[in-house]
FIPA-123008 format. One record per residue (C-alpha): residue number from 1; residue in one letter; x, y negated, z negated. Coordinates in pm, 1 decimal. Layout:
BEGIN
i,aa,xx,yy,zz
NUM,A,X,Y,Z
...
# end
This chain:
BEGIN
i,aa,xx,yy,zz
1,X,5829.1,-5437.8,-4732.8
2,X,6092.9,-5325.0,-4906.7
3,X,6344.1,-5351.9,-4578.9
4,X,6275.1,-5718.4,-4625.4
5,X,6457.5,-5835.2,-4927.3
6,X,6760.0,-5741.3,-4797.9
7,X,6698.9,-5904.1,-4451.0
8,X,6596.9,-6238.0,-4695.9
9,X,6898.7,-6225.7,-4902.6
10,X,7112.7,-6184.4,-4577.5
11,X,6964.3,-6490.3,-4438.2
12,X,6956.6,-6743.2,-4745.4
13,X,7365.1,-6669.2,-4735.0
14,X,7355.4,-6765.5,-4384.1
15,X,7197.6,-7080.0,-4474.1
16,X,7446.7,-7138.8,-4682.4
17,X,7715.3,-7075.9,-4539.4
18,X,7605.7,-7309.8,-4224.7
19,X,7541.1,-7570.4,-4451.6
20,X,7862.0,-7608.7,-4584.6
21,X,7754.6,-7470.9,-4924.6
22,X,8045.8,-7313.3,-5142.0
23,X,8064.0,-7178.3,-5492.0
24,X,8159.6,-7441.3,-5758.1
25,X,8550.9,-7401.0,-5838.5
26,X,8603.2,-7310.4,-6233.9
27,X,8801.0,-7621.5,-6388.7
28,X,9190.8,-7489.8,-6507.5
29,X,9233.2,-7424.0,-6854.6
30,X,9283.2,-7741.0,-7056.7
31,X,9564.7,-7694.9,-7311.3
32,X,9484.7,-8066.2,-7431.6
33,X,9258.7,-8349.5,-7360.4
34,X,9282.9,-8728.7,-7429.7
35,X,9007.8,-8984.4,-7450.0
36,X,9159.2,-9344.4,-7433.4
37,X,8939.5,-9679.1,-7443.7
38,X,9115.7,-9970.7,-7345.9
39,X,8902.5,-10311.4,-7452.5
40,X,8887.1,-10582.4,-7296.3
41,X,8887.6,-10929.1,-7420.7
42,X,8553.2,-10988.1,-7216.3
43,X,8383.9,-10669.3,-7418.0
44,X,8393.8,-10392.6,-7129.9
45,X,8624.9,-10102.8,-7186.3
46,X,8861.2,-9909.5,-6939.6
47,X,8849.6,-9587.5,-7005.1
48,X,9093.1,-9281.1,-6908.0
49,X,9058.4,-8878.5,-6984.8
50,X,9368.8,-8735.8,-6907.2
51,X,9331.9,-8372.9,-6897.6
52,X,9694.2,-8127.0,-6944.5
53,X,9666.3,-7810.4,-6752.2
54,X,9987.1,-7531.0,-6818.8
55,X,10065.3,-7285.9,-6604.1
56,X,10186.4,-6958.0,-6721.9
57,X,10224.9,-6815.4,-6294.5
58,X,10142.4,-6898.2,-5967.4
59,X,9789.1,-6823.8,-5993.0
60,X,9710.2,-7069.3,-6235.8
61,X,9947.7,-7333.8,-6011.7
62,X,9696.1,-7200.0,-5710.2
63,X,9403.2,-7266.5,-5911.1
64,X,9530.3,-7599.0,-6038.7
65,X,9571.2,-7727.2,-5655.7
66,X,9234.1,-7648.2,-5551.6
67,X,9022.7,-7766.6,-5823.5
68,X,9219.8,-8112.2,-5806.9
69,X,9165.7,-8061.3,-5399.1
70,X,8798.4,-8105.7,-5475.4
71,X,8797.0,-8307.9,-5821.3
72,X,9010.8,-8595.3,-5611.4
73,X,8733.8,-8558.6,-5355.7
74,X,8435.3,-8641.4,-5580.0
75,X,8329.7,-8281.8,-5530.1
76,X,8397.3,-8150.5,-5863.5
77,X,8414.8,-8352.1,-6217.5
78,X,8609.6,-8290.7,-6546.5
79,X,8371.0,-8136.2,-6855.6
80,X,8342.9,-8425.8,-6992.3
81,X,8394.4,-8657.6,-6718.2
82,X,8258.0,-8933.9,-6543.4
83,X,7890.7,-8799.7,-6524.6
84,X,7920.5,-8717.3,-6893.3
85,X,7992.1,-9069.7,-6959.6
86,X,7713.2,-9224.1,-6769.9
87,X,7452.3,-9026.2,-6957.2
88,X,7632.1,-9127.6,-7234.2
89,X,7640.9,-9494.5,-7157.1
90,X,7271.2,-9491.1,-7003.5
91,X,7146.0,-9300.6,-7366.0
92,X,7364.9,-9591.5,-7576.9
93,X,7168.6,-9880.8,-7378.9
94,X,6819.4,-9770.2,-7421.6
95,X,6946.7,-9722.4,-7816.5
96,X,7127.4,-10038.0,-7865.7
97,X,6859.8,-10245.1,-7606.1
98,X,7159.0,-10419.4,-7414.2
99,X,7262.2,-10330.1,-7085.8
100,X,7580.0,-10110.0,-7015.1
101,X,7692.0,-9944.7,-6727.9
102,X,7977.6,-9707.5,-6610.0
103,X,8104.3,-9833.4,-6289.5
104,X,8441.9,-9768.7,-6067.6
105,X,8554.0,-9425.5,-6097.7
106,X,8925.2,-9375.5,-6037.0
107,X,9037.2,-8942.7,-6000.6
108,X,9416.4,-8867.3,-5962.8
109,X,9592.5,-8521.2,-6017.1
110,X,9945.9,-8511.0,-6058.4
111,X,10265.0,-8201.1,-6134.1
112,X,10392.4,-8343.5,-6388.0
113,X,10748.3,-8232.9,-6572.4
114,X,10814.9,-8253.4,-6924.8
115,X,11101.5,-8295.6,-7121.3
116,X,11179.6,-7962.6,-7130.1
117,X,11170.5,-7925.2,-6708.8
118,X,10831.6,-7772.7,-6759.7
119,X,10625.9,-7818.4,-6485.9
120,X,10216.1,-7864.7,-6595.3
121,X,9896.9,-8010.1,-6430.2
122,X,9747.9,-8330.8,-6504.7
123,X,9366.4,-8428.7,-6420.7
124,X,9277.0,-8827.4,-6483.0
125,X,8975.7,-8975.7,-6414.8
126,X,8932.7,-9350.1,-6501.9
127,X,8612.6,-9579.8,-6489.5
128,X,8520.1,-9873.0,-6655.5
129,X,8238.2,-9934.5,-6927.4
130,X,8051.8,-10261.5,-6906.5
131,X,7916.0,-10417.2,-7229.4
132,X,8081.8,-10121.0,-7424.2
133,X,8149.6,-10402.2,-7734.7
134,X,7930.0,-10672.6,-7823.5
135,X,8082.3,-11030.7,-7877.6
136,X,7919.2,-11325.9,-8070.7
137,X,7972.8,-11681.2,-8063.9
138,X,8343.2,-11683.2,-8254.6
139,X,8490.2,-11421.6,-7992.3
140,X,8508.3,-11119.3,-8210.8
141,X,8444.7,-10808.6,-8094.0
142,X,8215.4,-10510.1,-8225.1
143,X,8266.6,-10167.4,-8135.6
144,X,7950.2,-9990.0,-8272.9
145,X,7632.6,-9946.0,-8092.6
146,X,7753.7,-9825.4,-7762.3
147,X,7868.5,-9450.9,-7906.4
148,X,7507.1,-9439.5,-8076.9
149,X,7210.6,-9283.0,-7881.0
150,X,6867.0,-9250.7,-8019.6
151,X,6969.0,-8883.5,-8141.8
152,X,7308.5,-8963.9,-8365.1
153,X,7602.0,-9059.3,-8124.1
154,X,7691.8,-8891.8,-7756.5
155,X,8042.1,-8811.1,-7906.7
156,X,7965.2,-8599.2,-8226.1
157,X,8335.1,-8480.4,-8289.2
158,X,8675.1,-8342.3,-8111.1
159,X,8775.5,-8023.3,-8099.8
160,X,9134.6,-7873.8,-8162.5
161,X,9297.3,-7975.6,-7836.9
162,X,9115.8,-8316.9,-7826.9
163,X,9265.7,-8681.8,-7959.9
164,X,9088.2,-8995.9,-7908.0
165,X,9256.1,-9378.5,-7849.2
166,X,9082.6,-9710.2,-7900.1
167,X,9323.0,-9990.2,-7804.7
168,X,9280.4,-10339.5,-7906.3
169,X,9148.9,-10627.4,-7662.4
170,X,9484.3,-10807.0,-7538.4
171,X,9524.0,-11098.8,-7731.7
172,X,9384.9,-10992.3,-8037.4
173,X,9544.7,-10825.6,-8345.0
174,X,9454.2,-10509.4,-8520.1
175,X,9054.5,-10463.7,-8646.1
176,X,8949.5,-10592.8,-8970.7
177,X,8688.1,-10307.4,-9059.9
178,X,8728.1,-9992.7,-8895.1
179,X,8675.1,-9688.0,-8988.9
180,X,9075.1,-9530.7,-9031.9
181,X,9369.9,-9750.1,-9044.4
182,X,9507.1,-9869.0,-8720.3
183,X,9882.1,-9831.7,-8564.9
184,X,9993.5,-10162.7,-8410.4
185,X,9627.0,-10237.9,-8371.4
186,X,9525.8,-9932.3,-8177.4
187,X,9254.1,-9689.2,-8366.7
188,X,9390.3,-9298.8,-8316.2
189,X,9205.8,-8946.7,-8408.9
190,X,9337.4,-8646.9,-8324.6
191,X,9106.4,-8302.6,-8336.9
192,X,8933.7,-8149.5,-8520.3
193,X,8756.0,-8431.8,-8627.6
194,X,8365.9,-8506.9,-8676.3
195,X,8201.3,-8820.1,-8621.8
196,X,7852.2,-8898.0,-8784.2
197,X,7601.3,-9147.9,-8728.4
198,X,7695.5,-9471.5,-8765.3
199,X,8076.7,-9352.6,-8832.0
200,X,8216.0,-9635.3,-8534.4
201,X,8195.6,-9957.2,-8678.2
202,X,8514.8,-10177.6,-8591.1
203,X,8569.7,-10511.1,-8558.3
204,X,8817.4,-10746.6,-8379.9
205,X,8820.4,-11109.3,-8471.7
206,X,8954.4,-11364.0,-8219.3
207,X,9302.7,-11460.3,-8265.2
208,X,9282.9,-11263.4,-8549.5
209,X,9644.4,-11304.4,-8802.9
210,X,9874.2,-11029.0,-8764.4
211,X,10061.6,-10906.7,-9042.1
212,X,10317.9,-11127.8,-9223.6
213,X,10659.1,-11119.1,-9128.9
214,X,10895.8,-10916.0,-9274.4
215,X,11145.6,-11147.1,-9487.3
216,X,11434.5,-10966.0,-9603.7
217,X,11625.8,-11061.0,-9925.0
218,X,11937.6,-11122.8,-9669.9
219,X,11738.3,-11336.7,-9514.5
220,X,11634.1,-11531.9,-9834.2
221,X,11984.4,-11581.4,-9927.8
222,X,12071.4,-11687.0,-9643.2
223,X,11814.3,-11998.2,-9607.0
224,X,11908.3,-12073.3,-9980.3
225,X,12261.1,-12096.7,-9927.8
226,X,12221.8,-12381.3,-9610.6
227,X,11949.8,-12526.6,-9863.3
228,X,12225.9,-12584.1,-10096.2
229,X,12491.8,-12672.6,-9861.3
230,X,12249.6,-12948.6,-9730.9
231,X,12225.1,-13071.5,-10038.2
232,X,12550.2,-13050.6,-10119.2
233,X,12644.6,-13244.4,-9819.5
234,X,12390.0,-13507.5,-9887.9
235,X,12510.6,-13602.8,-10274.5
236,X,12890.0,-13614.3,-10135.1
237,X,12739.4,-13858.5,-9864.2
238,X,12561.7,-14059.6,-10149.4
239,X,12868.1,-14041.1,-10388.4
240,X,13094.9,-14154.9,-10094.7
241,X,12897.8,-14461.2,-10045.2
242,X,12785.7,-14577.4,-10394.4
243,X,13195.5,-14550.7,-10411.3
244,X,13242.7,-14823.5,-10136.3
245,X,12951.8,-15023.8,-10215.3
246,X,12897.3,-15318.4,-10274.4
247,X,13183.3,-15441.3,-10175.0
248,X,13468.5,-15618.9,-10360.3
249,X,13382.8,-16003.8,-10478.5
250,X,13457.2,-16339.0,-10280.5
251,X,13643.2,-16600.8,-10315.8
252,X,13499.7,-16940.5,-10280.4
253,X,13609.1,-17087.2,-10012.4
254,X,13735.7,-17416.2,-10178.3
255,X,13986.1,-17144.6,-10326.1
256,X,13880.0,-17210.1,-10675.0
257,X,13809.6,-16898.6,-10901.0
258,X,13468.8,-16790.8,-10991.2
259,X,13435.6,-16714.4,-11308.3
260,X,13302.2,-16439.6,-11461.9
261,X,12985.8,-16439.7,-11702.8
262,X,13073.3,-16538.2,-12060.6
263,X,13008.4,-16246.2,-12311.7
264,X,12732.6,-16266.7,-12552.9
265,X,12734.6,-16510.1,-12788.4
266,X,12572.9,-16310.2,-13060.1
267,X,12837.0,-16109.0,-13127.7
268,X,13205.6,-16095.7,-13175.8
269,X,13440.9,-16013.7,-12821.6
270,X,13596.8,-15698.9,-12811.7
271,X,13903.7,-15630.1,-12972.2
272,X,13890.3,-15854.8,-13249.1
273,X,13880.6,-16192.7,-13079.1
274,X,13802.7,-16508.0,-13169.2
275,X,13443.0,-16568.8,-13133.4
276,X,13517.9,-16949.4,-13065.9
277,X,13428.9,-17037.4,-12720.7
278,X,13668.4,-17103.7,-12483.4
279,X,13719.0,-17305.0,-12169.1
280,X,13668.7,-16941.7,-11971.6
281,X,13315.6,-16907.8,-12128.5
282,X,13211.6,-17229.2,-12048.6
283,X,13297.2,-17133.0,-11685.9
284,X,13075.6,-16816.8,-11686.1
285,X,12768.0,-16927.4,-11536.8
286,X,12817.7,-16972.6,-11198.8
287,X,12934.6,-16578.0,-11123.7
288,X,12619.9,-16425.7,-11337.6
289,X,12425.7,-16472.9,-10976.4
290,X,12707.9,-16267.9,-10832.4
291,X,12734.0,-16004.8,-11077.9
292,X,12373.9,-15951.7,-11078.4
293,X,12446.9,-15803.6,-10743.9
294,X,12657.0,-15547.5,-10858.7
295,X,12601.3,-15222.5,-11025.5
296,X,12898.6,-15215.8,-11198.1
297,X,12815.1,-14835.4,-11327.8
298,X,12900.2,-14752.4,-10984.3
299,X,13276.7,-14866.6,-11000.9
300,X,13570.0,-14673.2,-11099.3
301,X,13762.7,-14828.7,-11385.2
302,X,14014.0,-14943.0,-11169.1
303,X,13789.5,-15081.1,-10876.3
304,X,13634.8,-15264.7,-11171.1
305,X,13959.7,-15433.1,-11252.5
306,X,13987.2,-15508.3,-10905.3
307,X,13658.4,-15678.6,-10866.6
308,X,13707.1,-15856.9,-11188.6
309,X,13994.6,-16013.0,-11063.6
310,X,13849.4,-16075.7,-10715.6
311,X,13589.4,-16276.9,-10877.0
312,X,13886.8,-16499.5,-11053.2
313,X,14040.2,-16597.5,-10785.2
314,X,14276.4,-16271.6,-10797.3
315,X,14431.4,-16341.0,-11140.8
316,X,14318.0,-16299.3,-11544.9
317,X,14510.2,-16262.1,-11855.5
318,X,14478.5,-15930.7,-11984.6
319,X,14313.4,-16041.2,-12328.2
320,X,13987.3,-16132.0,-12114.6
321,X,14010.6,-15812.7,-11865.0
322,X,13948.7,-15684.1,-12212.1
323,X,13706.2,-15928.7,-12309.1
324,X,13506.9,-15845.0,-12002.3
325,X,13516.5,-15542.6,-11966.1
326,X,13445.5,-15416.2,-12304.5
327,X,13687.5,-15180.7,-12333.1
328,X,13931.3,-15180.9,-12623.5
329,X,14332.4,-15295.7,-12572.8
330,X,14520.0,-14964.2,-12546.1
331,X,14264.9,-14856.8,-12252.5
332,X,14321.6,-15179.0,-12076.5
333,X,14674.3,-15198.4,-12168.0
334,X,14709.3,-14816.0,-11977.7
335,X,14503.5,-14864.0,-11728.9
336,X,14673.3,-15185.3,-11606.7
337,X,15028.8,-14999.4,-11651.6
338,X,14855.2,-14695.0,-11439.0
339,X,14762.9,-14951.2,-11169.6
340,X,15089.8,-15158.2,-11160.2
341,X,15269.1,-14871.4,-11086.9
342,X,15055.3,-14766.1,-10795.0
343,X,15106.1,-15124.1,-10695.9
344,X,14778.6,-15172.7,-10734.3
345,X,14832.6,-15463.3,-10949.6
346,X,15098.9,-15699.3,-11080.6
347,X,15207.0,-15800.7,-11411.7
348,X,15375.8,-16109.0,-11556.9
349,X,15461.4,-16171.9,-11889.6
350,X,15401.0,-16536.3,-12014.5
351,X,15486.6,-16559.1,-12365.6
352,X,15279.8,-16332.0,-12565.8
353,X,15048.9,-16241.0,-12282.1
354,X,15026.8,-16081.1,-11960.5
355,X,14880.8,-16236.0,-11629.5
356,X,14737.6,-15929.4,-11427.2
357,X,14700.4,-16048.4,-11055.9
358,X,14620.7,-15863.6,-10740.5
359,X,14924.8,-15778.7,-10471.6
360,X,15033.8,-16098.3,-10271.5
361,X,14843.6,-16372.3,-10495.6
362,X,15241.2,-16505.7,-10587.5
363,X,15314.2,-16644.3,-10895.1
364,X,15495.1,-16978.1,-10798.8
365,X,15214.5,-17174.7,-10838.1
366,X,15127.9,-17006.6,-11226.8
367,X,15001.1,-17251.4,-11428.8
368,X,15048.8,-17144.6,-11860.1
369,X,14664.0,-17231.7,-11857.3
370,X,14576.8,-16952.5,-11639.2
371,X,14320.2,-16727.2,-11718.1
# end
């Protein structure tokens, strides 16, 4: 009986060595591990563990290439991996009563050199998780119930060499409730960390504002100082036209001289006049239509004199440019001097007064009676 055993042992080898059977291969040392969830705007979420594996000699480079050999091949999985995940995802549905699934499986092993020309392992293993947020009527997403399984959630913490990544849906901005702040919109934790029931609640609303822009003070200044300048530019423009307009008075075309209106008869003319009316005044009421047109606030002094005398058939005695103007006789009398000599003007003297005339009315045809 006892030669048996042996003989039993001996065959149950043989077995399995004719069926193909081999020991499972020991995964590499992991000197770090990342867990990245990339959502998607329809609520499923692309995962990736990335799993860095040093080597220290060419045993552990030996050891690298055959576990990825048989990890590329299906035959071996990363602790946690892709099985982990479907338990995981399988426990979160039957908690949260929606379906979910883990579906397409990517593996990939790469040498990989850092920036130091350190050569080092890497393990992935990507696969996508349908249903992983939930999404309601408005578009915004909620990351909650799928890490929850009827016994507190699948993914109670990370250890020292463990960091975890949820990146936002593309199209959307950062979360509005989660449970650390995000970077850019992307949640990160790096190990040791522990998460308790409950402890994933985040939420992404559609189209969701980013932050405000950054306006500097440079910036400010900048947009206050056109601001002014466009202002600037526009009274000029206004200025510039209230200037030129309206234009200086017609003649009739009979070529008699329209008179201006007569002052007011309720009180004395300037400049100590007589306040006896005179064949001018009488005159005076057929140019108030015109003069009504004319904002006469909007004339320089001397454009005033000009339009004055345009509206008299291009002469007046000075004693009623004072009289209509208002202005008292030593302003008239310099201003009229100031204007003669930019030949702006003429002057005649007729006996104890002076005709004021525009340039090129003549005088030959100066009647005493003039205005």
């Amino acid at each position: 009986m006892r030669c048996r055993v042996p003989v039993l042992v001996c065959a149950l080898l043989l077995c399995l060595v004719a069926a193909g059977a081999a020991p499972a291969l020991a995964q590499p040392d992991a000197e770090e591990t990342h867990f990245e969830a990339q959502l998607q705007d329809d609520g499923d979420a692309e995962w990736t563990i990335a799993v860095s594996v040093p080597f220290t000699n060419e045993t552990d480079r030996d050891r690298f290439d055959s576990f990825a050999e048989a990890f590329e091949a299906g035959r071996e999985d990363l602790d946690p991996g892709h099985g982990a995940f479907q338990r995981a995802a399988a426990e979160a549905e039957r908690a949260a009563d929606r379906e979910m699934a883990v579906t397409a499986p990517r593996r990939d092993s790469a040498i990989v050199e850092d920036e130091n020309g350190t050569e080092y392992g890497e393990l992935r293993v990507t696969f996508v998780w349908e249903s992983f947020a939930r999404i309601d009527d408005n578009g915004t997403l909620y990351v909650d119930d799928a890490f929850n399984t009827t016994n507190g959630p699948w993914l109670p913490g990370l250890e020292d060499d463990q960091s975890l990544t949820i990146a936002a849906p593309p199209g959307y901005a950062g979360p509005t409730t989660s449970p650390i702040g995000a970077e850019e919109g992307d949640l990160h934790w790096e190990g040791p960390e522990t998460f308790g029931p409950g402890y994933f609640t985040i939420v992404y609303p559609q189209s969701s504002p980013g932050p405000a822009p950054d306006v500097g003070i440079s910036t400010m200044l900048l947009w206050g100082a056109l601001l002014l300048s466009g202002a600037a530019l526009l009274l000029g423009l206004y200025l510039l036209v209230a200037r030129h307009w309206p234009p200086t008075g017609r003649r009739s075309g009979s070529g008699s001289e329209e008179t201006p209106p007569d002052a007011s008869a309720d009180s004395p003319p300037p400049g100590g006049a007589s306040a006896e009316p005179t064949s001018d005044d009488a005159a005076g009421s057929d140019a108030e239509t015109a003069d009504d047109e004319i904002d006469m606030e909007l004339l320089s002094d001397e454009e005033r004199v000009e339009y004055l005398l345009e509206q008299n058939g291009g002469r007046m005695k000075q004693a009623n440019i004072v009289k209509e103007t208002g202005w008292s006789n030593a302003k008239v009398s310099q201003l009229l001097s100031s204007m003669a000599d930019e030949d702006r003007v003429d002057k005649l003297r007729i006996g104890r007064e002076n005709l004021i005339s525009l340039p090129g009315e003549g005088i030959d045809d100066i009647d005493t009676n003039d205005k």
